[in-house]
LUMVEXLUM-260672 format. One line per 4 residues: number of its first residue (from 1); for each residue x, y, z of N, C-alpha, C. Coordinates in pm, 1 decimal, m for minus. Layout:
BEGIN
NUM = X/Y/Z/X/Y/Z/X/Y/Z; ...
% end
This chain:
BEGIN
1 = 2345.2/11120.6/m2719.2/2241.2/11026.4/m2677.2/2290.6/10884.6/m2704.1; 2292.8/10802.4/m2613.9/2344.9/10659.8/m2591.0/2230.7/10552.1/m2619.0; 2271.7/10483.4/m2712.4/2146.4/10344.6/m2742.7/2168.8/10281.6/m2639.2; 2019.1/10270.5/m2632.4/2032.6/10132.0/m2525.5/2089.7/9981.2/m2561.7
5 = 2129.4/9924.3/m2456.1/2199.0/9779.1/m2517.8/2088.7/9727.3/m2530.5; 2131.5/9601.1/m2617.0/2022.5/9508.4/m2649.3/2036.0/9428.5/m2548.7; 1912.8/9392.7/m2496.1/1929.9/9266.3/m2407.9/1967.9/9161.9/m2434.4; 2034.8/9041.1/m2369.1/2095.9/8971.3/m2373.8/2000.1/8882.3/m2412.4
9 = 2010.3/8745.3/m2484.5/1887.7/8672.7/m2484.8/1872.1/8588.4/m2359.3; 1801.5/8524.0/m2347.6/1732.8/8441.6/m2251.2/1753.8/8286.2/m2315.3; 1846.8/8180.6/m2190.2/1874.3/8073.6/m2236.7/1719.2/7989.0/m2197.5; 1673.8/7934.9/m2289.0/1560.8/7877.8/m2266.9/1606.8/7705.2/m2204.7
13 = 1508.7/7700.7/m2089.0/1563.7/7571.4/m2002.3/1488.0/7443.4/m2035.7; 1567.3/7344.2/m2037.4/1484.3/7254.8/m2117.8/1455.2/7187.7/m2033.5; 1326.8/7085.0/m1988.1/1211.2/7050.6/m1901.5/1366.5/6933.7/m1876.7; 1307.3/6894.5/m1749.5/1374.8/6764.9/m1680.3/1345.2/6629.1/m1824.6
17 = 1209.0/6653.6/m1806.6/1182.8/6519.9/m1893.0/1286.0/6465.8/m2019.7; 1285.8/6594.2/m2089.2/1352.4/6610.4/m2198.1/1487.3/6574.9/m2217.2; 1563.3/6627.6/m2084.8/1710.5/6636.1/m2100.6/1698.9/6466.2/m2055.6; 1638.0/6398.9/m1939.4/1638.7/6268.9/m1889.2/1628.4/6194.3/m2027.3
21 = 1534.8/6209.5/m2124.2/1544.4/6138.9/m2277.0/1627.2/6109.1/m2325.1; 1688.8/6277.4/m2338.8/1812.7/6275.7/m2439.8/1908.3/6190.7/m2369.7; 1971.2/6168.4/m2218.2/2051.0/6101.2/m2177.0/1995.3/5965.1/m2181.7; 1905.1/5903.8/m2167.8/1884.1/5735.5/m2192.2/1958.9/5746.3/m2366.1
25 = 1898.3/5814.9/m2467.1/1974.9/5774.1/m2618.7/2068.9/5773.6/m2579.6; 2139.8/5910.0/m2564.5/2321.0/5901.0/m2541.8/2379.6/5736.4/m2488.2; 2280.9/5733.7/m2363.5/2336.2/5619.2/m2292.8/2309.9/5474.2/m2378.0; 2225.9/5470.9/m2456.6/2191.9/5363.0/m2554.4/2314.9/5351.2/m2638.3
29 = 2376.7/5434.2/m2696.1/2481.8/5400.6/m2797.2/2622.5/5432.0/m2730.1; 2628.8/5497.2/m2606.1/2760.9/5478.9/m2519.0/2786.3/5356.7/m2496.4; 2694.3/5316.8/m2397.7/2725.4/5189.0/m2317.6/2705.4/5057.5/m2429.5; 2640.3/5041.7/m2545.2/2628.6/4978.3/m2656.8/2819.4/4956.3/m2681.6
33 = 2891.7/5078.1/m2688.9/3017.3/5067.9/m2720.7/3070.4/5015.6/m2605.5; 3069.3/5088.7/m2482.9/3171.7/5028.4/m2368.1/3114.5/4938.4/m2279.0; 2955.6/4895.3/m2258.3/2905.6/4828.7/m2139.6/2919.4/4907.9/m2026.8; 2840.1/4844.8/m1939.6/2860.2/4850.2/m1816.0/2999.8/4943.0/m1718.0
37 = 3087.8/4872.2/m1732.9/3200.1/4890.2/m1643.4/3288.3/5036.1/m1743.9; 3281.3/4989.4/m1874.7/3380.0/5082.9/m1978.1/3355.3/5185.5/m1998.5; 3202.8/5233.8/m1944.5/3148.4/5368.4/m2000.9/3140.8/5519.9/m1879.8; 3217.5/5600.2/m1903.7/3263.7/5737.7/m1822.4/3104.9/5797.8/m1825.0
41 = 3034.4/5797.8/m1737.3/2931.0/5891.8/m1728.0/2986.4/6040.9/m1790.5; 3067.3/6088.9/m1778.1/3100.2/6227.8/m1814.6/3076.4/6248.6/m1963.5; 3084.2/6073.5/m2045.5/3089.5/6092.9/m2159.3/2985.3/6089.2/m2251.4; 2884.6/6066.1/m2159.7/2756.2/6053.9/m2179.0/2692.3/6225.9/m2177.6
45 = 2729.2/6271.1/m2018.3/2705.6/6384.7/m1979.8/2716.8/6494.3/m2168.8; 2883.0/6470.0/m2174.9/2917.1/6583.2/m2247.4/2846.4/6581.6/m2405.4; 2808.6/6437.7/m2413.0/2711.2/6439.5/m2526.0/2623.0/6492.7/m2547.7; 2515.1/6496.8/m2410.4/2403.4/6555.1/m2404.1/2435.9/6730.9/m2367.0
49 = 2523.2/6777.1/m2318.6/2575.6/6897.5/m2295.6/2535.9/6970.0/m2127.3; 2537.3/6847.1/m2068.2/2513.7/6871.7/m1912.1/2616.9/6838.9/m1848.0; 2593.3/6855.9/m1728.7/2733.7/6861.6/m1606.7/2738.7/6694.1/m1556.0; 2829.2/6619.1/m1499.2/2813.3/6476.8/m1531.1/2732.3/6512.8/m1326.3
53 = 2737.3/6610.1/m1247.8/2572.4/6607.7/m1158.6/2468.4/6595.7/m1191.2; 2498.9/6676.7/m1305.0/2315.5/6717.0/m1332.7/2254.7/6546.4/m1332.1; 2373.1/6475.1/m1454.0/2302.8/6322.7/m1448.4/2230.2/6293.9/m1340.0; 2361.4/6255.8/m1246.8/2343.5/6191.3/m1140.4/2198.1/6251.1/m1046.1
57 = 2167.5/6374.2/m1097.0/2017.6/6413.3/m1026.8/1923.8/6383.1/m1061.7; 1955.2/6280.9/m1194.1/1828.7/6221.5/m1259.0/1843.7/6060.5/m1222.5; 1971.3/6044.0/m1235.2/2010.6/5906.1/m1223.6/2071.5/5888.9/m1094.1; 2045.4/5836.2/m1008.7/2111.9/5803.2/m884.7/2260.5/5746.1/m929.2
61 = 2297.3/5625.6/m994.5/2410.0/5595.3/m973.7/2427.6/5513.1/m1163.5; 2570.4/5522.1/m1190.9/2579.7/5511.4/m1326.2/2484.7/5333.2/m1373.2; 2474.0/5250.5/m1270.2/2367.6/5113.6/m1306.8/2274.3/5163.1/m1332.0; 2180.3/5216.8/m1255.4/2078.2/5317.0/m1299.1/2045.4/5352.8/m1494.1
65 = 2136.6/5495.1/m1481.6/2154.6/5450.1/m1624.8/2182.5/5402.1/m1741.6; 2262.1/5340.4/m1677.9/2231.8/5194.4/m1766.6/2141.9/5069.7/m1764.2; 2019.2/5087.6/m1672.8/1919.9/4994.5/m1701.6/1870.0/5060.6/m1776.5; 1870.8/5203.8/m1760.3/1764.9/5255.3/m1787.8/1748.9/5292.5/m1995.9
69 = 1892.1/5245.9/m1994.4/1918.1/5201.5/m2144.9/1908.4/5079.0/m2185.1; 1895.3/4978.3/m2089.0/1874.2/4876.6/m2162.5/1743.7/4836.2/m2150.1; 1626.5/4914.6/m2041.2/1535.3/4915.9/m2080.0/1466.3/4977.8/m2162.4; 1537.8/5082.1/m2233.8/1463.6/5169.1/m2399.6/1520.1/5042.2/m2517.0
73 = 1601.6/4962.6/m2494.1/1656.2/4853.1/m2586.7/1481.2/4764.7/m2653.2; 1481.3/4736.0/m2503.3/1385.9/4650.8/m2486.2/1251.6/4710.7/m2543.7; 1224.8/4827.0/m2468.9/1114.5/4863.9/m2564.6/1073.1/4910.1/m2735.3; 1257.9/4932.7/m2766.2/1226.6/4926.0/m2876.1/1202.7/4815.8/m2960.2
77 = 1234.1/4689.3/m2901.4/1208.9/4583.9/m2996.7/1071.5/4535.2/m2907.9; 1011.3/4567.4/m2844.3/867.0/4540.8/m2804.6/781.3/4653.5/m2936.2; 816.1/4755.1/m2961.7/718.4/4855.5/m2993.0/787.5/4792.4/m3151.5; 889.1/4716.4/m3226.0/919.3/4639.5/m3336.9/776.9/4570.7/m3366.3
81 = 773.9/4443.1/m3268.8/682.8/4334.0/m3272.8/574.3/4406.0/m3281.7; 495.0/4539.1/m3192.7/403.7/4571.0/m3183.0/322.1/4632.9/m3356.6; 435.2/4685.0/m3387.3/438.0/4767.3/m3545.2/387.5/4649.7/m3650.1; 481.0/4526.0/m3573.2/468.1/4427.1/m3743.3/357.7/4344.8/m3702.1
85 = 285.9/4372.7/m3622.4/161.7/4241.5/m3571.2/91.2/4361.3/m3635.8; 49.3/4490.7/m3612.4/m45.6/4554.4/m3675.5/m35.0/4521.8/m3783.5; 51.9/4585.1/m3881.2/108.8/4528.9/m3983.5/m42.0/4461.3/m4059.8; 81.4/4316.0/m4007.0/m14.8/4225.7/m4047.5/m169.7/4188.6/m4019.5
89 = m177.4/4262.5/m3947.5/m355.7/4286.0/m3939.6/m436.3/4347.1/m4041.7; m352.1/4424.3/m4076.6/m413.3/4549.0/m4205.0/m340.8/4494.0/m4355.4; m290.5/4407.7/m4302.4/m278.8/4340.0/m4443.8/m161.1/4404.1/m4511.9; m60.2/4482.6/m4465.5/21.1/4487.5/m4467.9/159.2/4398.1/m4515.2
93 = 149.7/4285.5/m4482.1/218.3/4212.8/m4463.6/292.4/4146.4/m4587.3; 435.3/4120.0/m4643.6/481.3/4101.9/m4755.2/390.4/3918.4/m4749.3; 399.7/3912.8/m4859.1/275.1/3821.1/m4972.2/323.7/3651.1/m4831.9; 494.7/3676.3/m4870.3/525.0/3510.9/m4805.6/525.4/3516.7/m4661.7
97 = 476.7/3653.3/m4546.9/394.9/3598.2/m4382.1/348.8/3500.4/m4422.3; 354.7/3397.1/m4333.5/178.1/3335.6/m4328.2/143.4/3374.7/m4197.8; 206.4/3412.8/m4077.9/144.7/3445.8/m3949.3/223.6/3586.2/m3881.3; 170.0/3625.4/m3770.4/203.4/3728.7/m3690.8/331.3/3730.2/m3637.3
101 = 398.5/3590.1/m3606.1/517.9/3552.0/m3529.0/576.3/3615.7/m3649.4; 573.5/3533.3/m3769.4/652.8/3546.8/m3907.3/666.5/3658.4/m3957.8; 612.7/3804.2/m3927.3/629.0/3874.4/m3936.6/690.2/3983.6/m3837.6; 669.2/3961.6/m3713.7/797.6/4001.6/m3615.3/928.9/3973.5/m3635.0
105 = 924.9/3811.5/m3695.2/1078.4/3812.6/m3668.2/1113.1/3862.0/m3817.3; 1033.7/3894.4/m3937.6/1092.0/3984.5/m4016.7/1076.6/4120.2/m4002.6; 1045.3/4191.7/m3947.2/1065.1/4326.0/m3898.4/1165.7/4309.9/m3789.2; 1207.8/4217.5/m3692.1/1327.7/4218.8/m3614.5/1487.7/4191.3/m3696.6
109 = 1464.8/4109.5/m3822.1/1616.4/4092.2/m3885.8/1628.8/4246.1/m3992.9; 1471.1/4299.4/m4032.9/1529.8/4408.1/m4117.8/1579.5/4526.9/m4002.8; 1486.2/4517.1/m3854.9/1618.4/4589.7/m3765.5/1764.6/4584.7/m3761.6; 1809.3/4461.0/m3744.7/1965.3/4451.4/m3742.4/2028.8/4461.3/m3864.8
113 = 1925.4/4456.9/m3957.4/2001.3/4448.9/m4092.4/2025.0/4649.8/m4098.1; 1942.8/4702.0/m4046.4/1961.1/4831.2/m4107.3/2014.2/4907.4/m3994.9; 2037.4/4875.6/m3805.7/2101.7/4919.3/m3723.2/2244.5/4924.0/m3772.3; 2282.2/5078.7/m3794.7/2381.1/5053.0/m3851.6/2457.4/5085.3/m3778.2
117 = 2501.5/5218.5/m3707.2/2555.1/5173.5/m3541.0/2613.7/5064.2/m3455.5; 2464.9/4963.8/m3533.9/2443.6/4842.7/m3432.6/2473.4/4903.9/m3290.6; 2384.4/4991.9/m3258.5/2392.0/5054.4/m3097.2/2260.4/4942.5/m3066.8; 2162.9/4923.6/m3104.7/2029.8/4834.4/m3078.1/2064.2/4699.8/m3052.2
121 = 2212.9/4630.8/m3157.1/2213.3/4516.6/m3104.1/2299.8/4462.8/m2994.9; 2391.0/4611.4/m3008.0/2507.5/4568.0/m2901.6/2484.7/4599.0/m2761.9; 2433.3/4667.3/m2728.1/2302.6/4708.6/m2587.0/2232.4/4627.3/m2544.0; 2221.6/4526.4/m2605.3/2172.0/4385.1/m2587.8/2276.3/4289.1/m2560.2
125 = 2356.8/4272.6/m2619.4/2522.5/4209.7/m2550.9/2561.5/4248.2/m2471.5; 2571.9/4364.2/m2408.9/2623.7/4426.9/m2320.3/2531.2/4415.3/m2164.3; 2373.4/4425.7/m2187.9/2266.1/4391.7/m2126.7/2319.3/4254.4/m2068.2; 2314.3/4146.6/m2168.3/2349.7/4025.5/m2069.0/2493.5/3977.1/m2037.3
129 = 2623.4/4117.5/m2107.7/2758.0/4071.5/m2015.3/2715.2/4088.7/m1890.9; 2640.0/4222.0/m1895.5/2639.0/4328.6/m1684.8/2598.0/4199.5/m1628.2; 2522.4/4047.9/m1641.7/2471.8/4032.9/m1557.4/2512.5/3943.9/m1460.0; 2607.1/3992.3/m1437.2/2742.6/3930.0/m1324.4/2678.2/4051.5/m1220.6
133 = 2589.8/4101.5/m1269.3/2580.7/4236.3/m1148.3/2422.1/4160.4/m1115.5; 2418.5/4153.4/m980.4/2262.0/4053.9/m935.4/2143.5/4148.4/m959.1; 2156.5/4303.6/m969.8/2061.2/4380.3/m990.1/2028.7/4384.4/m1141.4; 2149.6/4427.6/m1184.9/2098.1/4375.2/m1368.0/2069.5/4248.2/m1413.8
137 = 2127.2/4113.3/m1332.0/2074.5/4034.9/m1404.2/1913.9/4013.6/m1375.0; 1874.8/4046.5/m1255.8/1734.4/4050.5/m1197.9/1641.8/4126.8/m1339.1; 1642.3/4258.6/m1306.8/1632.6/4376.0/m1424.0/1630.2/4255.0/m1545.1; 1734.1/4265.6/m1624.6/1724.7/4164.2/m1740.4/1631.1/4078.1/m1787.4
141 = 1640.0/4000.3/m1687.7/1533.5/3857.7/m1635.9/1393.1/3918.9/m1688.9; 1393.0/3982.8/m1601.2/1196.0/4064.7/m1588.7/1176.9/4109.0/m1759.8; 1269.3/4239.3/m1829.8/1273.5/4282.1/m1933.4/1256.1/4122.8/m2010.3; 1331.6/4033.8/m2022.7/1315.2/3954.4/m2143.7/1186.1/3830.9/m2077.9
145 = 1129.6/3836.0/m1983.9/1057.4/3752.8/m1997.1/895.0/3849.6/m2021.1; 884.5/3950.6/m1989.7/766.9/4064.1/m2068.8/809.3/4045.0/m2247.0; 873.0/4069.2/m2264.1/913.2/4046.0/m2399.0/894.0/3922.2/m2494.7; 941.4/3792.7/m2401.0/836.6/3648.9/m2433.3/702.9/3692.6/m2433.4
149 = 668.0/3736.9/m2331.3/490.0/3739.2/m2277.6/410.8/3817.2/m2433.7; 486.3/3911.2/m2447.7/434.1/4025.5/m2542.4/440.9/3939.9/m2667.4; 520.7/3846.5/m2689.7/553.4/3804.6/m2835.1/444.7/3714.1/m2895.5; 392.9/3643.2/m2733.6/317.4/3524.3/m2708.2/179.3/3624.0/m2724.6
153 = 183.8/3701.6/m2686.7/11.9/3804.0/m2650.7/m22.2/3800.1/m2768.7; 76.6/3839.0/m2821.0/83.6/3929.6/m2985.5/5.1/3830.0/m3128.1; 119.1/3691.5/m3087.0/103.8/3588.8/m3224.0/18.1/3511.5/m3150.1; m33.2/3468.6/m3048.3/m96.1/3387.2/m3041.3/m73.3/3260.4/m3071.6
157 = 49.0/3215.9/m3077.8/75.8/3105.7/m3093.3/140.8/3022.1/m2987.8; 195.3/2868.8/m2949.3/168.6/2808.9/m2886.1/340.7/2832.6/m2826.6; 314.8/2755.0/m2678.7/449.8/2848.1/m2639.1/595.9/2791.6/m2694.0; 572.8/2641.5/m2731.6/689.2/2579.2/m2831.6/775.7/2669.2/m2944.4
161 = 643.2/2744.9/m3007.0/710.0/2863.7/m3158.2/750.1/2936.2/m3074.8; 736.6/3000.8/m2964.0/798.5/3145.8/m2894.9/933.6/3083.9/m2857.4; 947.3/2986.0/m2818.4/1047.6/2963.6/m2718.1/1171.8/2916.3/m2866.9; 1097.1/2887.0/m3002.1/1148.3/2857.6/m3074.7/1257.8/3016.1/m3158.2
165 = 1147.2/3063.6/m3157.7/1106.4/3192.5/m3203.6/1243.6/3274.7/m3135.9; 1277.7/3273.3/m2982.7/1349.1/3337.4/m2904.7/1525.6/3269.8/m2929.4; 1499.9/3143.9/m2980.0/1620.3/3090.2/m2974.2/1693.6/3108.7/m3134.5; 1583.3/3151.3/m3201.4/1633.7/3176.6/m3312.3/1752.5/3299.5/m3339.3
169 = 1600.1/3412.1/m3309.3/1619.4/3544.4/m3228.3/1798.6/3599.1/m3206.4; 1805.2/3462.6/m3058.8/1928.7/3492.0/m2994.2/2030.4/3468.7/m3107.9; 2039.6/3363.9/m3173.9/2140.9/3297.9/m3261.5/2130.9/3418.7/m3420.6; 2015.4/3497.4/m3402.5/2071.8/3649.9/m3514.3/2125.5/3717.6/m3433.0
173 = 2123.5/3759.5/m3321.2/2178.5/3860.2/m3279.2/2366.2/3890.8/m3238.8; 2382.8/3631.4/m3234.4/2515.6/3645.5/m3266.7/2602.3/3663.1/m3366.5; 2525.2/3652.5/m3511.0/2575.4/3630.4/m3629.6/2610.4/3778.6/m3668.5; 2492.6/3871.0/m3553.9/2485.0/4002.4/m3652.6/2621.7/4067.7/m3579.3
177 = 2651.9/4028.4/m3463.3/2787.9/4079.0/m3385.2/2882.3/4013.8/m3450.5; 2860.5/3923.6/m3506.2/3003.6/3870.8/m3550.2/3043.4/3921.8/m3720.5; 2883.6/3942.3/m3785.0/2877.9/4052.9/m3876.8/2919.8/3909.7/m4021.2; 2832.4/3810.5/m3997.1/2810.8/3669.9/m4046.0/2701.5/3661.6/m4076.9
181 = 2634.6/3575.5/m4181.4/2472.5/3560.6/m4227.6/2429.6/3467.0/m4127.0; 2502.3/3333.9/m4107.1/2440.2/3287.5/m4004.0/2540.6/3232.0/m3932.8; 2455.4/3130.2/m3812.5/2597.6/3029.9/m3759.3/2565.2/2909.1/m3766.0; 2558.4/2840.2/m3937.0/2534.5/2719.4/m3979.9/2685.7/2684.3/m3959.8
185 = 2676.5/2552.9/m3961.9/2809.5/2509.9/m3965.1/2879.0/2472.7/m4097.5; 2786.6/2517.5/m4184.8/2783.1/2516.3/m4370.0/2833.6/2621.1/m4430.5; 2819.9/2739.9/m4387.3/2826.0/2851.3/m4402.3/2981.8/2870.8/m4446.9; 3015.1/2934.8/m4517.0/3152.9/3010.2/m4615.0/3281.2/3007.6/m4507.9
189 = 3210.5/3144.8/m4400.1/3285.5/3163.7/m4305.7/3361.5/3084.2/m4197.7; 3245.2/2892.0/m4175.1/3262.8/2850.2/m4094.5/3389.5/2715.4/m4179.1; 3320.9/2719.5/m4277.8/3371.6/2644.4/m4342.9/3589.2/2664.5/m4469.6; 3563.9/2775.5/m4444.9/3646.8/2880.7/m4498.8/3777.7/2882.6/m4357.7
193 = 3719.5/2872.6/m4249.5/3829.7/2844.8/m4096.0/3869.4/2716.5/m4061.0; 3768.6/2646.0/m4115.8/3812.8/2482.0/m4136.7/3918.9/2467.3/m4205.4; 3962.9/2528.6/m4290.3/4059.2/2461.0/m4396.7/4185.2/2542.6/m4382.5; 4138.7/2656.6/m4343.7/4288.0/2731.8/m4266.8/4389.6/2623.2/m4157.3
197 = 4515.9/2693.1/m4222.2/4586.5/2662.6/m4125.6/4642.7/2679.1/m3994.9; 4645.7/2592.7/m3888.1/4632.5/2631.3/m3749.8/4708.7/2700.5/m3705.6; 4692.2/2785.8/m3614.4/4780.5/2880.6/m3581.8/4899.0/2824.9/m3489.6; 4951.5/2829.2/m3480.4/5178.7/2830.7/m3453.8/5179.4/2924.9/m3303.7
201 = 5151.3/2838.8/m3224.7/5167.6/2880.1/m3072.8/5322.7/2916.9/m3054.7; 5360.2/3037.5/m3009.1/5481.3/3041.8/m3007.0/5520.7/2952.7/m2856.2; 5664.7/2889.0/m2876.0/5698.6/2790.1/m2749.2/5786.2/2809.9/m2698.5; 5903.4/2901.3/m2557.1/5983.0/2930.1/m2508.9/6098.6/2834.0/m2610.0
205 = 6227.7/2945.8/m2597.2/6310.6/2801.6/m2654.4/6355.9/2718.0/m2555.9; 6358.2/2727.9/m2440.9/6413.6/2623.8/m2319.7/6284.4/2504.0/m2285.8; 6162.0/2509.4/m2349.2/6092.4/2434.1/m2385.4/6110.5/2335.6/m2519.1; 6182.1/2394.1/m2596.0/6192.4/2300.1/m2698.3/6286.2/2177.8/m2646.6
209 = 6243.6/2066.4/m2775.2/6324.7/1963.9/m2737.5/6459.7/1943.9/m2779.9; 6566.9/1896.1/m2701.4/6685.2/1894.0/m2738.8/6717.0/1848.3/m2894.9; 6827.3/1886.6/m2933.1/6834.0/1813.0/m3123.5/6921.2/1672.6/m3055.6; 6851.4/1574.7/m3155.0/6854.7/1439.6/m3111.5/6809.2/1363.5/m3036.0
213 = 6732.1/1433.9/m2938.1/6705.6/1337.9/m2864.9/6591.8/1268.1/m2873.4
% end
């Protein structure tokens, strides 16, 4: 008498929605590394453990997903601001807030301070290299000016602090790429290259000048 085999299991299929998720993350910290032009859809694909079609049946064409990562960028630092304005509604708020703005942009530096990846901030560099491309820079445009709007909804304050607020913003997000506290012109680092010595261009020798003359 012969046992029966065991049946084989059953690969359980995971909903469109789901796998489309998992590929915007993947694509958040791919294209964070390569941008736009540097990043192999396949390598995205093989992260998530799909065929680099299957993408493309979610994503029409590799811009695609990559807006579609730099629009989860965006919402995550919308749903930031959104967290630290409650926050501070409920009183939350460390003792030295005095306002709603002031507490976004400290829940936005303890982001970069603790993105350790830095996939969040470099997806954002990469966001405004693409925009040599007229569809991303369009895309872009829209994303960061909802993002003013939201900041402005949020604090209620006058549009001078936002616009202040944004320029600050931009000038952490270069310090945090350059992996610098700030970009005072006081600062260790800036001041520390000042006093170095200049670098020694190398000069053909049929460029040099004759001896004696």
């Amino acid at each position: 008498m012969t046992t029966p085999a065991a049946p084989e299991p059953t690969r359980q299929r995971v909903p469109a929605a789901e796998r489309r998720d998992a590929l915007i993350t993947a694509a958040v910290h791919q294209f964070a590394q390569g941008g736009l032009t540097g990043t192999p859809v396949d390598r995205i694909a093989r992260e998530v453990g799909v065929a680099q079609p299957y993408v493309f049946s979610l994503f029409p064409t590799k811009r695609d997903l990559f807006l579609a990562a730099v629009q989860r960028s965006f919402e995550h630092t919308a749903d930031l601001f959104e967290r630290a304005a409650a926050e501070y509604d409920d009183g939350q708020a460390p003792a030295d807030v005095d306002d709603k703005l002031q507490a976004m942009g400290r829940a936005y530096k303890e982001m970069l301070a603790t993105d350790r990846d830095r996939a969040w901030l470099m997806i954002q560099h990469q966001a405004f290299a693409a925009c040599y491309d007229e569809v991303v820079r369009a895309r872009v445009r829209d994303l960061f000016a909802d993002l003013m709007l939201r900041a402005q909804r949020l604090s209620g304050v006058e549009a001078e602090r936002i616009e202040e607020f944004f320029r600050y913003g931009m000038s952490l997000n270069v310090a945090a790429a350059l992996g610098v506290d700030s970009l005072s012109v006081e600062s260790d680092w800036v001041v520390g290259h000042a006093g170095a010595a200049p670098a020694q261009s190398a000069r053909p020798a049929h460029l040099e000048d004759p001896v004696g003359s």
